[in-house]
VEXDREN-2710 file (C-alpha; in Angstrom, 1 decimal):
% VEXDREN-2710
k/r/px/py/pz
1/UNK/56.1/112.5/100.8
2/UNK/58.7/110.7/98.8
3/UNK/60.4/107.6/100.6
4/UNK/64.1/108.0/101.2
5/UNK/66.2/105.2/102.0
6/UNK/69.1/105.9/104.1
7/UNK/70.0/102.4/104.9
8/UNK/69.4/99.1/103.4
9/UNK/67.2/97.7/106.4
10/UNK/64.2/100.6/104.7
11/UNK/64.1/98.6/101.9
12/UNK/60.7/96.1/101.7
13/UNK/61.2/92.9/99.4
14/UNK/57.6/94.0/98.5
15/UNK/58.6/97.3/97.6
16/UNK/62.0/96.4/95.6
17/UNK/59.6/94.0/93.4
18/UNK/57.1/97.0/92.8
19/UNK/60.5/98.5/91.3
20/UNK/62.0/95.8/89.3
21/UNK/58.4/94.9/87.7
22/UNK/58.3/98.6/87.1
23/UNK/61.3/98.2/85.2
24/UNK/60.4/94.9/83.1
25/UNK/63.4/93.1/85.1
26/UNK/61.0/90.9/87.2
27/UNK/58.3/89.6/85.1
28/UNK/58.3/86.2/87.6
29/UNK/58.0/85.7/90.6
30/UNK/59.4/88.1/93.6
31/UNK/62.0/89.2/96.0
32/UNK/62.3/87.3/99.0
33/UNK/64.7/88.8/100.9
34/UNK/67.9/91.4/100.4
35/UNK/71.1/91.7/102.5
36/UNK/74.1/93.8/101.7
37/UNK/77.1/95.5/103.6
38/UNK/77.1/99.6/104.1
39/UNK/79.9/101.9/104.0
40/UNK/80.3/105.5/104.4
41/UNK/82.5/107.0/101.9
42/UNK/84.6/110.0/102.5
43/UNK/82.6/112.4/100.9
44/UNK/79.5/112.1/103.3
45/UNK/77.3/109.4/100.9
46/UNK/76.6/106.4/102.3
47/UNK/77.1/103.2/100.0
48/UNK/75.6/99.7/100.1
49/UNK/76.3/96.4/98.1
50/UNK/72.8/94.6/97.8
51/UNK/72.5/90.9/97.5
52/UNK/69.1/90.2/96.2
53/UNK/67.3/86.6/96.7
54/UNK/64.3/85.9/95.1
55/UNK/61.5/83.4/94.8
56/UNK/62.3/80.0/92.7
57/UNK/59.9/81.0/89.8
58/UNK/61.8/84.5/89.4
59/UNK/62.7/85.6/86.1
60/UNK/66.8/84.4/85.4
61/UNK/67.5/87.5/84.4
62/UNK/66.2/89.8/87.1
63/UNK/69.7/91.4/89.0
64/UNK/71.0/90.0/91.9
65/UNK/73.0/92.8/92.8
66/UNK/72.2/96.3/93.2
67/UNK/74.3/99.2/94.5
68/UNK/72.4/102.0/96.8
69/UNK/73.9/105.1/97.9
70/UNK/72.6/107.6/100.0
71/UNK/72.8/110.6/102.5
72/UNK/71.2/112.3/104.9
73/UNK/71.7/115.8/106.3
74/UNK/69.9/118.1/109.1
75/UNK/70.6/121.2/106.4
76/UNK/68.4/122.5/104.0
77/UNK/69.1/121.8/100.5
78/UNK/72.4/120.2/98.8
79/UNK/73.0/121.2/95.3
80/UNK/75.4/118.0/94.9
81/UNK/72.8/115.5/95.7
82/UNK/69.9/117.1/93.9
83/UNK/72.0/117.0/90.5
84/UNK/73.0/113.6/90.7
85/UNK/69.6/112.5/91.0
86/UNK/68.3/114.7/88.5
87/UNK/71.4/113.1/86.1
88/UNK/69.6/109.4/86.9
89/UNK/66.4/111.0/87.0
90/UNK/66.6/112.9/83.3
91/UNK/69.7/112.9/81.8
92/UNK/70.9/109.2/82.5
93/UNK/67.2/107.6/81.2
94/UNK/67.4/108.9/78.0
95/UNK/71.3/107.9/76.9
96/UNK/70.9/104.3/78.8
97/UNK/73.5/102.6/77.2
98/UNK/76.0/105.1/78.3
99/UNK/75.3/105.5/81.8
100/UNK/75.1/103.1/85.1
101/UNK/71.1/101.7/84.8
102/UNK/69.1/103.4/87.7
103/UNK/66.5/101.7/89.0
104/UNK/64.9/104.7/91.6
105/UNK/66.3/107.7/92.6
106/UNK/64.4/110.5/95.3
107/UNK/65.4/113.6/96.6
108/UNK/63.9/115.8/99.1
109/UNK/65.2/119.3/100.2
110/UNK/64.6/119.6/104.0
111/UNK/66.5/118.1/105.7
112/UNK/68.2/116.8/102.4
113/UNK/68.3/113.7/102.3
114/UNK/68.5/111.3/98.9
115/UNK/69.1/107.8/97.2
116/UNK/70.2/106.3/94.4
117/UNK/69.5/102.4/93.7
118/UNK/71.5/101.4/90.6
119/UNK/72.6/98.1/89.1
120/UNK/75.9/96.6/91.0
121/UNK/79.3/97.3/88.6
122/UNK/81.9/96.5/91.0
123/UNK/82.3/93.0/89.2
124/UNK/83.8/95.3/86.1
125/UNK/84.3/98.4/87.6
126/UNK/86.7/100.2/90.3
127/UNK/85.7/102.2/92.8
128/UNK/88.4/105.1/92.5
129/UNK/90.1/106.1/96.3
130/UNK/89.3/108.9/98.3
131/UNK/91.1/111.5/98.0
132/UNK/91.4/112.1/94.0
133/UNK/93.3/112.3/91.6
134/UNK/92.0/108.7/89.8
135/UNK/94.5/107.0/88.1
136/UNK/95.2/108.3/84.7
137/UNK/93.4/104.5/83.2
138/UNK/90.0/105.6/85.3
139/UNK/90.2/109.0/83.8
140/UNK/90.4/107.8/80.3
141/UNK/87.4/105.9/80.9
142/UNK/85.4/108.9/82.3
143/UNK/86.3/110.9/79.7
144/UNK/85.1/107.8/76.9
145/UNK/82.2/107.4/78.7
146/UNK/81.7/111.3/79.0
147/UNK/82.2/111.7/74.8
148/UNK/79.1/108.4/74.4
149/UNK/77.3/110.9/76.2
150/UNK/77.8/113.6/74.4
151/UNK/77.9/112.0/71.2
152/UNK/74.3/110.3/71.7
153/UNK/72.7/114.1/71.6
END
């Protein structure tokens, strides 16, 4: 059974380690502890800004902010949330430089439920406003960053 994490309270300091270390972003020392805030976005997906704190021997480097979002359903199956995983899963991996770092992503079809932990860009990036259109600067840069991706293969 693959863990899920819906909310940011199912997230070990043991476990996020494991998955740094995995990653060759925590070479030293270890997380201590993680808070964040959640919100629930209009489109059903829960989000949440993680604040990571670590030990003092930690490596400098390792991020101290992640971004998680998540959702859970009683139905069988969503076809939205079992792409986007298998984007970060498949797609995303092999063009890094072109796509948000993911750092775990799970699915699971009954109920459907999934979660994506990814590096924090809200320092340099805008999250565009529910309902859509974006603003015609936020699709220029989805369409850049849709032609590195393309490009890449």
């Amino acid at each position: 059974m693959t863990d899920i994490f819906t909310h940011i309270d199912q997230i070990t300091p043991a476990w996020l380690t494991s998955c740094l270390q995995g990653h060759g972003l925590l070479s030293n020392g270890h997380v201590v502890s993680l808070s964040g805030r959640e919100e629930t976005t209009a489109i059903g997906s829960v989000i949440c800004h993680i604040t990571v704190h670590y030990s003092e021997d930690a490596t400098p480097s390792a991020p101290r902010q992640l971004f998680l979002k998540s959702g859970s359903s009683d139905e069988t199956g969503n076809d939205d949330w079992r792409g986007e995983v298998a984007f970060y899963s498949h797609i995303a991996t092999e063009n890094a430089p072109f796509a948000v770092p993911c750092y775990h992503a799970a699915y699971v079809p009954q109920p459907a439920q999934f979660h994506l932990l990814l590096a924090d860009l809200s320092a340099t990036h805008a999250r565009a406003q529910w309902p859509l259109p974006a603003t015609h600067q936020q699709l220029e840069q989805a369409i850049d960053c849709l032609a590195q991706l393309h490009t890449s293969w």
